[in-house]
BALOBA-1460 file (C-alpha; in Angstrom, 3 decimals):
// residues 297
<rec num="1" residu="x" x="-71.291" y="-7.772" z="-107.289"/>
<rec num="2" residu="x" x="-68.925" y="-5.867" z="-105.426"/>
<rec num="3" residu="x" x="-66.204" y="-3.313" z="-107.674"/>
<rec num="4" residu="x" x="-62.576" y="-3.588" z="-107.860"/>
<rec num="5" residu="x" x="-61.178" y="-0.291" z="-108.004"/>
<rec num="6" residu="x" x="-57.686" y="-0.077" z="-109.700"/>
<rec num="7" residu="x" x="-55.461" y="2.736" z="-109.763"/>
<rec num="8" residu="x" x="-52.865" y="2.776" z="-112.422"/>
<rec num="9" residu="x" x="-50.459" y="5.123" z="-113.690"/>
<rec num="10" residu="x" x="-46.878" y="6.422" z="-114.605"/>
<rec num="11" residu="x" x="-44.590" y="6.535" z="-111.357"/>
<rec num="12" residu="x" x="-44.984" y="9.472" z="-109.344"/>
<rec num="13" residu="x" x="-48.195" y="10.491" z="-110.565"/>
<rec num="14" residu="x" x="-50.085" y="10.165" z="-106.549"/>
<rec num="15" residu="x" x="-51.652" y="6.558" z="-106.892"/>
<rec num="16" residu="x" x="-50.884" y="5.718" z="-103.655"/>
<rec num="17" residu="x" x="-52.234" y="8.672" z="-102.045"/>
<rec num="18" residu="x" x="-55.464" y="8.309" z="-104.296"/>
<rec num="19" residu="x" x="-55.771" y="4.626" z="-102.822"/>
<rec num="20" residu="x" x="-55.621" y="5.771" z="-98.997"/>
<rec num="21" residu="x" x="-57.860" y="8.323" z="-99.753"/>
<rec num="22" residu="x" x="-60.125" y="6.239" z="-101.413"/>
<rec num="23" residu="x" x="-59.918" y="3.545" z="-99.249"/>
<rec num="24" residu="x" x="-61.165" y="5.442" z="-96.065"/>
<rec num="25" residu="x" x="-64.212" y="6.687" z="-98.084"/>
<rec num="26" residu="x" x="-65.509" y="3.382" z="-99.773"/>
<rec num="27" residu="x" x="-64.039" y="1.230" z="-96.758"/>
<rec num="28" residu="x" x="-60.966" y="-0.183" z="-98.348"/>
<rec num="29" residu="x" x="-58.637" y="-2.347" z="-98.470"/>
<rec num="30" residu="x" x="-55.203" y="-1.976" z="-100.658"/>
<rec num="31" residu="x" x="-53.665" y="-4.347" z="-102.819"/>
<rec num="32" residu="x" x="-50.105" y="-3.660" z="-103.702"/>
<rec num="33" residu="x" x="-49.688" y="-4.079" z="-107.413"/>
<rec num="34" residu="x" x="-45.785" y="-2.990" z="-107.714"/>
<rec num="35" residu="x" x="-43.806" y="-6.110" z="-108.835"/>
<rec num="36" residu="x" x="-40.735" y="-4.542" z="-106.512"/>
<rec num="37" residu="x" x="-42.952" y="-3.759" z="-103.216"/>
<rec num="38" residu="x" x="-43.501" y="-7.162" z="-102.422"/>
<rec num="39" residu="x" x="-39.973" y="-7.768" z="-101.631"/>
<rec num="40" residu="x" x="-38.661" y="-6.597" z="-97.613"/>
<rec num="41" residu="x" x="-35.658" y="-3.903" z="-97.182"/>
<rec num="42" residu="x" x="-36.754" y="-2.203" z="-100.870"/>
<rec num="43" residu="x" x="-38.166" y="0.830" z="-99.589"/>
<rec num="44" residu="x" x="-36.932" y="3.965" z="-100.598"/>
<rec num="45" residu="x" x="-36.173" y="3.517" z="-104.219"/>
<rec num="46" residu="x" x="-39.295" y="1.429" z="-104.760"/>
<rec num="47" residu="x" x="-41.488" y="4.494" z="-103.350"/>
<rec num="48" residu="x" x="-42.931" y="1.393" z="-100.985"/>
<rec num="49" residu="x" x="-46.338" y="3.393" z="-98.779"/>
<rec num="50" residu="x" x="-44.918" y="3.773" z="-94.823"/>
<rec num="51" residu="x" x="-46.646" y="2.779" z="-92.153"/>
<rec num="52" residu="x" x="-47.659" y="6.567" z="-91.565"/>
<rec num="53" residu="x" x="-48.922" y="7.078" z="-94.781"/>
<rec num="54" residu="x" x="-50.933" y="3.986" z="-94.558"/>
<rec num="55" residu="x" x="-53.138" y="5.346" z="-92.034"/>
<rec num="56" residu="x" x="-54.465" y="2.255" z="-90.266"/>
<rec num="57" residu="x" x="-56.107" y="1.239" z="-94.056"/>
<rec num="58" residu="x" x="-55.355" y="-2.314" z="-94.153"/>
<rec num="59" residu="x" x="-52.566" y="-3.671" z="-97.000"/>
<rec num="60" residu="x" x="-51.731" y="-7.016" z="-98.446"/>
<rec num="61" residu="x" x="-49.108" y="-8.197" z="-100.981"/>
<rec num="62" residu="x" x="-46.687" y="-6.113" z="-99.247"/>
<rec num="63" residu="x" x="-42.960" y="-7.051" z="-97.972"/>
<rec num="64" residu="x" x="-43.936" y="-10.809" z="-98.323"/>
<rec num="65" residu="x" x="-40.606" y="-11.875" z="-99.733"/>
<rec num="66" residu="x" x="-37.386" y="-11.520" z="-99.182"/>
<rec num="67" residu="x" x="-34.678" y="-10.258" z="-101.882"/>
<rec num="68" residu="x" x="-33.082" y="-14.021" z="-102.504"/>
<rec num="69" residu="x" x="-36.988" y="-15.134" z="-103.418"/>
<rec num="70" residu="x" x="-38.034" y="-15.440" z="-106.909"/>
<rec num="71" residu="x" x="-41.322" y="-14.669" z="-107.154"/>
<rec num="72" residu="x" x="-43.229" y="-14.331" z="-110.322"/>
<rec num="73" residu="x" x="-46.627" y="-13.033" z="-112.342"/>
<rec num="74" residu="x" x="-47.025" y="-16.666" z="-112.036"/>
<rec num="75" residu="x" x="-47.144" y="-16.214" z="-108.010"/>
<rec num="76" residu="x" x="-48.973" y="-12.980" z="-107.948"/>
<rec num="77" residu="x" x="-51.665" y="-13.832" z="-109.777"/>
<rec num="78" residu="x" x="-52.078" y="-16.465" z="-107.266"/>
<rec num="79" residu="x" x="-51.568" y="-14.663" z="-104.017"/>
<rec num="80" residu="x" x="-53.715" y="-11.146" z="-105.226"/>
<rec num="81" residu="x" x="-56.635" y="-13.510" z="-106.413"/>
<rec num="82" residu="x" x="-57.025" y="-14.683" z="-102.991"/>
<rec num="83" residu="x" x="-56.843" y="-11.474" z="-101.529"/>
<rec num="84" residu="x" x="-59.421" y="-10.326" z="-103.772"/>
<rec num="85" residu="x" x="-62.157" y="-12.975" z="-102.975"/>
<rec num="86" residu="x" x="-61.377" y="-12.370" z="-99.315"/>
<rec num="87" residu="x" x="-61.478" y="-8.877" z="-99.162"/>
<rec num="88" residu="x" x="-64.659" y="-9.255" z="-100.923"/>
<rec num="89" residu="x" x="-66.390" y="-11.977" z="-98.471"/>
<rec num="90" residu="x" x="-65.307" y="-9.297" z="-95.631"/>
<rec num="91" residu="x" x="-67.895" y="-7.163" z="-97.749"/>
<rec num="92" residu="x" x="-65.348" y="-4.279" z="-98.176"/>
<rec num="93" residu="x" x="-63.855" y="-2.774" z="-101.560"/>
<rec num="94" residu="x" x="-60.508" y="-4.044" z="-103.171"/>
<rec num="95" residu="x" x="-58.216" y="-1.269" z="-104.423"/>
<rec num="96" residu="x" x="-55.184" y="-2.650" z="-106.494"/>
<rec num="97" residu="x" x="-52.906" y="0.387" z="-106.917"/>
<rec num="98" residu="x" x="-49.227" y="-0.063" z="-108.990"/>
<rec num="99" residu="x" x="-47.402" y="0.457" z="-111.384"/>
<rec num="100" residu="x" x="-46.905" y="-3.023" z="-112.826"/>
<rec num="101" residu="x" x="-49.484" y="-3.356" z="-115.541"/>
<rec num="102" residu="x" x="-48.396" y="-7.116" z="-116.320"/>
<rec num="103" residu="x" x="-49.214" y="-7.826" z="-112.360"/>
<rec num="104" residu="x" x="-52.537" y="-5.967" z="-112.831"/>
<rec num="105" residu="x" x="-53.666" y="-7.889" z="-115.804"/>
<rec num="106" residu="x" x="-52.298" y="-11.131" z="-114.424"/>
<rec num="107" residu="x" x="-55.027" y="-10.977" z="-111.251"/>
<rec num="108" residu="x" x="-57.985" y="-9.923" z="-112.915"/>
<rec num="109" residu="x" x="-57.992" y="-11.336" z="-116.364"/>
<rec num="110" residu="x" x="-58.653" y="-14.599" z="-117.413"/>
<rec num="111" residu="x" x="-55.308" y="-15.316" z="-118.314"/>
<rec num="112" residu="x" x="-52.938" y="-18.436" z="-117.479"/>
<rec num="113" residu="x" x="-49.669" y="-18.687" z="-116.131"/>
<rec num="114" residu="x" x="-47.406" y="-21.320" z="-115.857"/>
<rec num="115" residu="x" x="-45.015" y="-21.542" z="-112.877"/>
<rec num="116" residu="x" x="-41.343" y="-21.019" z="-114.082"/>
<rec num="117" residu="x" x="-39.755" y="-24.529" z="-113.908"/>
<rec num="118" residu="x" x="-36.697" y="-23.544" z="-115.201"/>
<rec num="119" residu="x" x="-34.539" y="-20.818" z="-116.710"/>
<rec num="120" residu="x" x="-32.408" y="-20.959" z="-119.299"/>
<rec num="121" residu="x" x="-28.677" y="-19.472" z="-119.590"/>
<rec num="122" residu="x" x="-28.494" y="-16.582" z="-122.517"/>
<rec num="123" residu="x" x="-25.377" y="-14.642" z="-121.094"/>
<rec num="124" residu="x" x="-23.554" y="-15.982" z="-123.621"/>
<rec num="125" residu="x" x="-25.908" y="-14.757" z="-126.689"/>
<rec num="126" residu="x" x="-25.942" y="-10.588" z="-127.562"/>
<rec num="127" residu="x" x="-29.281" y="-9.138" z="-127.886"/>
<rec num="128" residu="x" x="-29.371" y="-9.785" z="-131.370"/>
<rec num="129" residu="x" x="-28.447" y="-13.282" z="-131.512"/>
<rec num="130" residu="x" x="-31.088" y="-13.851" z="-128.580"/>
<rec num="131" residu="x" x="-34.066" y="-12.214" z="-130.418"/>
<rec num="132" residu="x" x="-32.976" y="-13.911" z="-134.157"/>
<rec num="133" residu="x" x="-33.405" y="-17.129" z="-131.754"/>
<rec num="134" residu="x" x="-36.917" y="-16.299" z="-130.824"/>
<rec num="135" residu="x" x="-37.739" y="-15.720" z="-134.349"/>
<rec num="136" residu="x" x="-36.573" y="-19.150" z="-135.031"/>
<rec num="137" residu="x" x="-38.792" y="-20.812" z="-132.031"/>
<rec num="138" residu="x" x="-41.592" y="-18.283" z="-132.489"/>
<rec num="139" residu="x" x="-42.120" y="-16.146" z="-136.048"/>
<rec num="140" residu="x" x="-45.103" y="-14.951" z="-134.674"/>
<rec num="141" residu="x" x="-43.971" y="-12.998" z="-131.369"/>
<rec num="142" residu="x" x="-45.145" y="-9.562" z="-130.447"/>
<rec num="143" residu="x" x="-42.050" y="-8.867" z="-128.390"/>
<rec num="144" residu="x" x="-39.266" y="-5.951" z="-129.233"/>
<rec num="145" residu="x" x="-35.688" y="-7.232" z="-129.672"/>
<rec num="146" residu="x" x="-34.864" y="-4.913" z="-127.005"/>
<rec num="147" residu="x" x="-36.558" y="-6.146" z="-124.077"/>
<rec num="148" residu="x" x="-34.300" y="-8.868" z="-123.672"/>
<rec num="149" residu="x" x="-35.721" y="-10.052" z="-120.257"/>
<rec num="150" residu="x" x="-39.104" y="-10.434" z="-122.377"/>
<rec num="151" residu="x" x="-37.056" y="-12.484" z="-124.847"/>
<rec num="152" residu="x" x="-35.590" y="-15.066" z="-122.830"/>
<rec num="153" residu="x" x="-39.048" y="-15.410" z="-120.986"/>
<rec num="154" residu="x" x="-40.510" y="-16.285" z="-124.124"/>
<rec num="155" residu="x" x="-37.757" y="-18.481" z="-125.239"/>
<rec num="156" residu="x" x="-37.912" y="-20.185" z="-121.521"/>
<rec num="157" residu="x" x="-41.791" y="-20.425" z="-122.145"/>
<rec num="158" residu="x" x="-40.881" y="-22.578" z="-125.950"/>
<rec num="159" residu="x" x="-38.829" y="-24.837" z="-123.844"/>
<rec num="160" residu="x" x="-40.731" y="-25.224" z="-121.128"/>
<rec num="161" residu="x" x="-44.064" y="-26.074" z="-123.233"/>
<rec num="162" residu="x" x="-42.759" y="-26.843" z="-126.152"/>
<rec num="163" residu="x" x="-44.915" y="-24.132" z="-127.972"/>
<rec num="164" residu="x" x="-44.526" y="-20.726" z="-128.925"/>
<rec num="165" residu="x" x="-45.672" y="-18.096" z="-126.742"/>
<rec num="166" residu="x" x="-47.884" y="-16.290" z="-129.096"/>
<rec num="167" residu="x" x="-49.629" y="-19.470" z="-129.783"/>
<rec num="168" residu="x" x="-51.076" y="-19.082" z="-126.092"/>
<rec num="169" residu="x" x="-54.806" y="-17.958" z="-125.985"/>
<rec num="170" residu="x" x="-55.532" y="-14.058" z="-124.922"/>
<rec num="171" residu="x" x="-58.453" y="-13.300" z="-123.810"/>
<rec num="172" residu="x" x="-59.283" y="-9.354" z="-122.588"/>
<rec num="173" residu="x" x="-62.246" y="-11.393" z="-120.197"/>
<rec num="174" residu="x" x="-62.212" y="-9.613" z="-116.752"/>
<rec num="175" residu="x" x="-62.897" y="-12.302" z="-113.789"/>
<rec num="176" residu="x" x="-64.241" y="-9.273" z="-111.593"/>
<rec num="177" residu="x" x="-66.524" y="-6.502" z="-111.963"/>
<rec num="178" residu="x" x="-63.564" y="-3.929" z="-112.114"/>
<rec num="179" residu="x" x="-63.018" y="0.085" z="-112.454"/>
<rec num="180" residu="x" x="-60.149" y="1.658" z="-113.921"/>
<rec num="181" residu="x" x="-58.639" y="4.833" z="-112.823"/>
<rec num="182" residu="x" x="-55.625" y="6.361" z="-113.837"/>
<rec num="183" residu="x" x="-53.630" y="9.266" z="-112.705"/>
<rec num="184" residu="x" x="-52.046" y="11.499" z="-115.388"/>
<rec num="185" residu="x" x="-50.422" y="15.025" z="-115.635"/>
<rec num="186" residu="x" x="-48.727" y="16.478" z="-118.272"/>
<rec num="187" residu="x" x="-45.626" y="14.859" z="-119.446"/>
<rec num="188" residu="x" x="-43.261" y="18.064" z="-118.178"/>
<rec num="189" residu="x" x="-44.708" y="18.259" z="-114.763"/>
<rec num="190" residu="x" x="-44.447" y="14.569" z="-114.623"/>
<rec num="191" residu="x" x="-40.802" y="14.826" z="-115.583"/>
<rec num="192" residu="x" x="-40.294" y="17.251" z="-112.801"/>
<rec num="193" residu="x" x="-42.143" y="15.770" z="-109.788"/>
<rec num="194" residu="x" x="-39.889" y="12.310" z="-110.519"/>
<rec num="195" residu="x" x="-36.821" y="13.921" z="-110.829"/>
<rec num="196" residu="x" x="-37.706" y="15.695" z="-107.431"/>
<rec num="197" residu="x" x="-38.683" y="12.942" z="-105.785"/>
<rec num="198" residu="x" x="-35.704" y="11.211" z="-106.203"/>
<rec num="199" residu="x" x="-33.600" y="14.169" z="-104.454"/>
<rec num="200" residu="x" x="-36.247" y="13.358" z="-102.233"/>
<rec num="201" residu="x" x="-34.777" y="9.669" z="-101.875"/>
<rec num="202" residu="x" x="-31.265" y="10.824" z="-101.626"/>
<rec num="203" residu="x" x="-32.528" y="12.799" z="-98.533"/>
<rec num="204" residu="x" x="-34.331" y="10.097" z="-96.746"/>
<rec num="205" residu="x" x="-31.261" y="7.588" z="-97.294"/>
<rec num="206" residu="x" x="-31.526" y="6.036" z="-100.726"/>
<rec num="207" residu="x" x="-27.587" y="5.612" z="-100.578"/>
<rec num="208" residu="x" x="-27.555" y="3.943" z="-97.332"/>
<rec num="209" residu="x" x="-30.030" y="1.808" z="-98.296"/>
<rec num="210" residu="x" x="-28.732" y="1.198" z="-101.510"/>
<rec num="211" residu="x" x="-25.483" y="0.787" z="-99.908"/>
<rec num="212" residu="x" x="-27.198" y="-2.094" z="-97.563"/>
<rec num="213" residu="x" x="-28.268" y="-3.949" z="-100.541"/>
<rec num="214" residu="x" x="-24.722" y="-4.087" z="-101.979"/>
<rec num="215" residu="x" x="-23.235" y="-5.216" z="-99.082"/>
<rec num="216" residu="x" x="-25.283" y="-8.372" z="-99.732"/>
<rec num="217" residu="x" x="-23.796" y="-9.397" z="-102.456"/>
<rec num="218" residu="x" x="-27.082" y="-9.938" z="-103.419"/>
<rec num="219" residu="x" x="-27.824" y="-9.697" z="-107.792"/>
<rec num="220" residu="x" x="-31.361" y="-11.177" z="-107.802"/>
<rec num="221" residu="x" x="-34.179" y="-10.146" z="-110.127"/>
<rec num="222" residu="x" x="-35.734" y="-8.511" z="-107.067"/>
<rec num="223" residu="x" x="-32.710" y="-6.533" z="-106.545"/>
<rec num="224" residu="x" x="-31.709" y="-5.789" z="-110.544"/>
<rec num="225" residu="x" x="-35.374" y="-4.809" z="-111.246"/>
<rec num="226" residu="x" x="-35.820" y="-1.594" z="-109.374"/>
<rec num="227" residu="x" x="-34.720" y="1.528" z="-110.832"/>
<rec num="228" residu="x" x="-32.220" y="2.917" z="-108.057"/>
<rec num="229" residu="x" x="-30.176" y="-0.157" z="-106.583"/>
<rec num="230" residu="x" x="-28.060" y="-0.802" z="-109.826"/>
<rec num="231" residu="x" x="-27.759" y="2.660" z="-110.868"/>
<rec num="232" residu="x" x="-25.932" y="3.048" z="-107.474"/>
<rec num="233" residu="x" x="-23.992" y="-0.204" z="-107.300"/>
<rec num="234" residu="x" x="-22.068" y="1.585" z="-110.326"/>
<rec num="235" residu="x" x="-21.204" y="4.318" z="-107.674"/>
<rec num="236" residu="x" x="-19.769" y="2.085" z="-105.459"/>
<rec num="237" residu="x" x="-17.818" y="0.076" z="-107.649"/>
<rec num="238" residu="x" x="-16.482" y="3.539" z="-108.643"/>
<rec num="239" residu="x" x="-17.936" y="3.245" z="-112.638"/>
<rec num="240" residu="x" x="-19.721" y="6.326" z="-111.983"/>
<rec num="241" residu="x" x="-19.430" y="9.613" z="-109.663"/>
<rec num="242" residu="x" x="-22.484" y="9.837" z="-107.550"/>
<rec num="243" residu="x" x="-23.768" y="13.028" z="-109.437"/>
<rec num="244" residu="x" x="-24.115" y="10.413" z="-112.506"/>
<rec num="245" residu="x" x="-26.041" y="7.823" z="-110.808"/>
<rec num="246" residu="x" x="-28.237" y="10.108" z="-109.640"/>
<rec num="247" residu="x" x="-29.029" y="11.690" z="-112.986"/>
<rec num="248" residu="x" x="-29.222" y="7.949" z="-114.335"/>
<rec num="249" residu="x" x="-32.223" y="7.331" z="-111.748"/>
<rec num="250" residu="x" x="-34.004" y="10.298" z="-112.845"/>
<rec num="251" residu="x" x="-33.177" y="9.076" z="-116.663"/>
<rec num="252" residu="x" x="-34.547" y="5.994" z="-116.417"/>
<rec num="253" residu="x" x="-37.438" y="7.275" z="-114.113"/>
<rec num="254" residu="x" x="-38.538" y="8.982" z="-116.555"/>
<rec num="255" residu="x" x="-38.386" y="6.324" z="-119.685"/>
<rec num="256" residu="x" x="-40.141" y="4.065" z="-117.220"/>
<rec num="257" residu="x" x="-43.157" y="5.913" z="-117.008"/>
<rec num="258" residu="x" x="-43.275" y="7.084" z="-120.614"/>
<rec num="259" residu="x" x="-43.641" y="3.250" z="-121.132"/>
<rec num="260" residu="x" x="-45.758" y="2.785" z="-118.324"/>
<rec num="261" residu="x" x="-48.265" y="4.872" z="-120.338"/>
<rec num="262" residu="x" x="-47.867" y="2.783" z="-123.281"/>
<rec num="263" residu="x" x="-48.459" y="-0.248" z="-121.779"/>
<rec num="264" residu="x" x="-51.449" y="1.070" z="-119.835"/>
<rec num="265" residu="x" x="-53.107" y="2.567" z="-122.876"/>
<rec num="266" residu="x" x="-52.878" y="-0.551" z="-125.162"/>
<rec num="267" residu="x" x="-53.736" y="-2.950" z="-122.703"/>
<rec num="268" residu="x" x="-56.442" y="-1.806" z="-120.860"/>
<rec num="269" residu="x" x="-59.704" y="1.025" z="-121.007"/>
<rec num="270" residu="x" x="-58.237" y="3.571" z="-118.172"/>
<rec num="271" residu="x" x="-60.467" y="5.917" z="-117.085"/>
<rec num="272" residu="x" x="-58.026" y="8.865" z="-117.261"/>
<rec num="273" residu="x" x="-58.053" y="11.516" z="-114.517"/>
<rec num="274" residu="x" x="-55.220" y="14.978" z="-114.233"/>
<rec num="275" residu="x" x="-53.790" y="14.752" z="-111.004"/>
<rec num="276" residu="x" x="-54.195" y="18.237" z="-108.929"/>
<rec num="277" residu="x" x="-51.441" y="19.015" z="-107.018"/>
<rec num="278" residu="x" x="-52.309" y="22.131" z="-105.447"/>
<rec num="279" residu="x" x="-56.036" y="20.594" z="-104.143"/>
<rec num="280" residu="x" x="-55.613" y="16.843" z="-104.456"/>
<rec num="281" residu="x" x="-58.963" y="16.414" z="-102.880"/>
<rec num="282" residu="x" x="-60.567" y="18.061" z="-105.732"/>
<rec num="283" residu="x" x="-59.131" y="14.669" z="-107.430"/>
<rec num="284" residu="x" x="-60.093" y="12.448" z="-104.860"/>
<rec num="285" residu="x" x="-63.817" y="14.094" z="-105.230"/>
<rec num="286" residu="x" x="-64.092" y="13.791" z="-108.941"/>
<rec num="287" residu="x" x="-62.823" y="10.331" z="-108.886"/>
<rec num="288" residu="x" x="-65.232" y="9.335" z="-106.151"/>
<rec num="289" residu="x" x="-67.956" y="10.819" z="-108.013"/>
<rec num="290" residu="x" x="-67.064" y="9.002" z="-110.739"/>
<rec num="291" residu="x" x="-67.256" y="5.384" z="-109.089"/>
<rec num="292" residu="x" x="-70.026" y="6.233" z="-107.312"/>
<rec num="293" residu="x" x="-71.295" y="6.718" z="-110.579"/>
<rec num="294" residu="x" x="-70.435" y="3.401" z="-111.988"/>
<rec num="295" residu="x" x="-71.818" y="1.784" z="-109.148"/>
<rec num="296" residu="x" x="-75.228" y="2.787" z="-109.823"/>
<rec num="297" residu="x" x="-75.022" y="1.646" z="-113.139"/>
């Protein structure tokens, strides 16, 4: 049975590298796994791979919407599935690589979706009044108070189904023969290579892209989701001197992938690799080794 390598990790960590890399050696083929890649014109801020960096590796799930789209898990899981089994019939290795764990487990778990029929109107509840509602519909839920997008996807689920979502059946069965990599680095050097890289935006034209985007008019969930469009947009409307939205990316950056880590450790069993930065092929050869590894086995 042919592997599915996945390559998970905190943003800014190299995944995307590591999947080139790998995909040259165990003839490849990437599947984007970032819920914000898969919309067009969200480049910079979403770290999207360039055409350059690609080098010729083939890539799917990429720039397939557009920004007004709503597209959910409930799509992925359809689209990457497909991808999957036909990237497998071609006889060559899938390699999922992103950031979005929920997009991850969606694909290659046994889980069920339900396409979003409808969505219900909260702005006029606070966070607290929204969650106590929850706890009405569903005692039972998992979800923090705080995550109010979470919230009103779980009270949209009650109405929908007319059952609460924690009454819907888990299951941790994988529907492919799949290997888990992660990247990881210590949390400091982490901390420092994202707030870096997003000087690194600001120099290849994060503003004027973000800048695009506003011009649209444009408030989507494809547009709101993505750390460094909003953060900006406050900038513009002249909330916040550009020196603050800057240090707001790098903020929530870096809260973003100390929950990225969360989620990644509770949900599924990463094979954890440190990321070398001064010799990143020394990664890329002790994570080869180690598939090869698995293979055999």
């Amino acid at each position: 049975m042919n592997k599915v390598i996945v390559i998970v990790g905190p943003t800014g960590v190299g995944k995307t590298k590591l999947s080139i890399e790998l995909a040259k050696k165990l003839n490849g083929e990437v599947i984007n796994a970032d819920s914000t890649q898969v919309y067009k014109n969200l480049d910079i801020a979403t770290a999207k791979v360039t055409i350059e960096e690609m080098e010729g590796i083939p890539h799917h799930l990429i720039n397939i919407k557009t920004i007004e789209d709503d597209y959910t898990v409930y799509h992925y899981q359809q689209d990457s599935r497909k991808v999957i089994d036909e990237i497998i019939r071609n006889k060559k290795t899938p390699i999922m690589v992103g950031g979005t764990g929920l997009y991850v487990k969606a694909s290659l778990y046994d889980y069920e979706f339900e396409e979003e029929t409808k969505k219900g109107n909260y702005k006029n509840y606070s966070d607290d009044d929204l969650y106590n509602l929850l706890l009405e519909k569903d005692p039972n839920t998992e979800i923090h108070k705080n995550n109010r997008k979470r919230v009103e996807r779980a009270l949209d689920y009650f109405y929908i189904n007319n059952k609460p979502l924690s009454s819907k059946n888990k299951t941790d069965r994988l529907l492919y023969d799949v290997i888990f990599i992660g990247l990881t680095t210590p949390r400091n050097v982490l901390y420092e290579k994202i707030n870096n890289r997003v000087d690194k935006m600001i120099e290849l034209g994060l503003l004027e892209e973000a800048e695009y985007i506003y011009n649209t008019n444009v408030r989507t969930k494809a547009v709101m989701t993505p750390i460094g469009y909003k953060e900006l947009f406050d900038y513009f409307d002249g909330y916040k001197t550009l020196e603050e939205s800057i240090d707001l990316i790098k903020k929530r950056s870096r809260k973003y992938a100390k929950r990225q880590y969360t989620w990644f450790n509770n949900q599924m069993s990463i094979n954890w690799f440190n990321t070398n930065y001064d010799d990143f092929d020394k990664t890329v050869e002790e994570i080869l080794l180690f598939i090869n590894n698995k293979k055999l086995n």
